[in-house]
Phi, psi and omega in degrees: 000150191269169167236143195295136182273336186178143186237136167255143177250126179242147200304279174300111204076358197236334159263345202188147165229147173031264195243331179265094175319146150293096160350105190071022157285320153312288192324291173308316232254333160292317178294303209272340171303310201282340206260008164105334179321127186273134173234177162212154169256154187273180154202165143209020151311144182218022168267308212260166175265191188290305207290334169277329147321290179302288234275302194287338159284332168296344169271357134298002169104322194296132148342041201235137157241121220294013200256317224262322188269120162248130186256171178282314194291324152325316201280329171313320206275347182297307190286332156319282179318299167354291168258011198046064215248139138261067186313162185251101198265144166221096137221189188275122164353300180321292223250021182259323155343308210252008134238062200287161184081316202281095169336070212241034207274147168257126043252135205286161183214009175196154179248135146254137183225148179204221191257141200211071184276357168278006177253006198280358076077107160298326146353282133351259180279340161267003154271334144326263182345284195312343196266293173311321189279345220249348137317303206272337161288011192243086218279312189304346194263142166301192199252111170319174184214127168257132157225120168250147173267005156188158173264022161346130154257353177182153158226189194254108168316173180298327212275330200094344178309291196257132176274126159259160165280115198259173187278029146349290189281335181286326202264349158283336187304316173316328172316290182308325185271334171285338190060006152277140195274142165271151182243121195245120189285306196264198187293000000 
């Protein structure tokens, strides 16, 4: 039999819905600290950064450190950095955080998108557009980059209630108009 190596934990529905621990989630989640098994939480929120994630588990009781949470905006800013990208980012202030550092002087040579409803906009989004396309129209410059963090179509407000729109639909209109494909980072 194998022994476990590592455990991913995902946040949102599995420890907590909203404001409300999952019954015996503190608990699992102290028996699995103690037993050494090394973990991380998944995420693929993309409003808040990792330290305001790590800050909202800690007011829910849980034991997290930030170090501990790896997010889809994580895995964005690795490939970002990566390739040496000056992206054009549409997130929510919070979550603009978790590219501190991070080149964003124009001219931009990539959009990263993630869920952002103060960027959703025409505005915006035809300065997107215009970034992606104005590439394919340059024959010397490379081919612009959608980076989406993830193709949500919807999620469940805090309350539970209610369905929002997640930034899916944004990121094919950009696809359609652009005829750029996104290398969609997250789930």
């Amino acid at each position: 039999m194998q022994t476990i190596r590592g455990v991913l934990i995902d946040v949102s529905g599995t420890i907590h819905v909203g404001d409300k621990v999952i019954p015996g989630a503190i608990q699992a989640l102290d028996r699995l600290r103690a037993s050494g098994i090394p973990f991380r939480f998944c995420t693929n929120t993309t409003q808040s950064s990792g330290e305001t994630l790590a800050r909202n588990l800690r007011s829910l009781g849980f034991n997290v450190k930030r170090d501990e949470i790896f997010t889809s905006l994580s895995a964005c800013r690795q490939l970002v950095q990566s390739r040496g990208l000056r992206p054009l980012l549409m997130f929510e202030p919070d979550a603009l955080q978790e590219f501190e550092g991070i080149p964003q002087s124009e001219p931009h040579d990539s959009v990263v998108i993630g869920l952002s409803p103060s960027s959703f906009h025409y505005d915006t989004m035809n300065k997107a557009f215009r970034i992606l396309v104005q590439s394919k129209e340059t024959p010397s410059a490379p081919p612009a980059t959608l980076i989406a963090v993830h193709k949500a179509k919807y999620f469940a407000d805090k309350d539970q209630r209610n369905l929002s729109l997640g930034p899916g639909g944004f990121v094919e209109a950009l696809e359609y108009a652009s005829g750029v494909k996104a290398h969609v980072v997250g789930k």
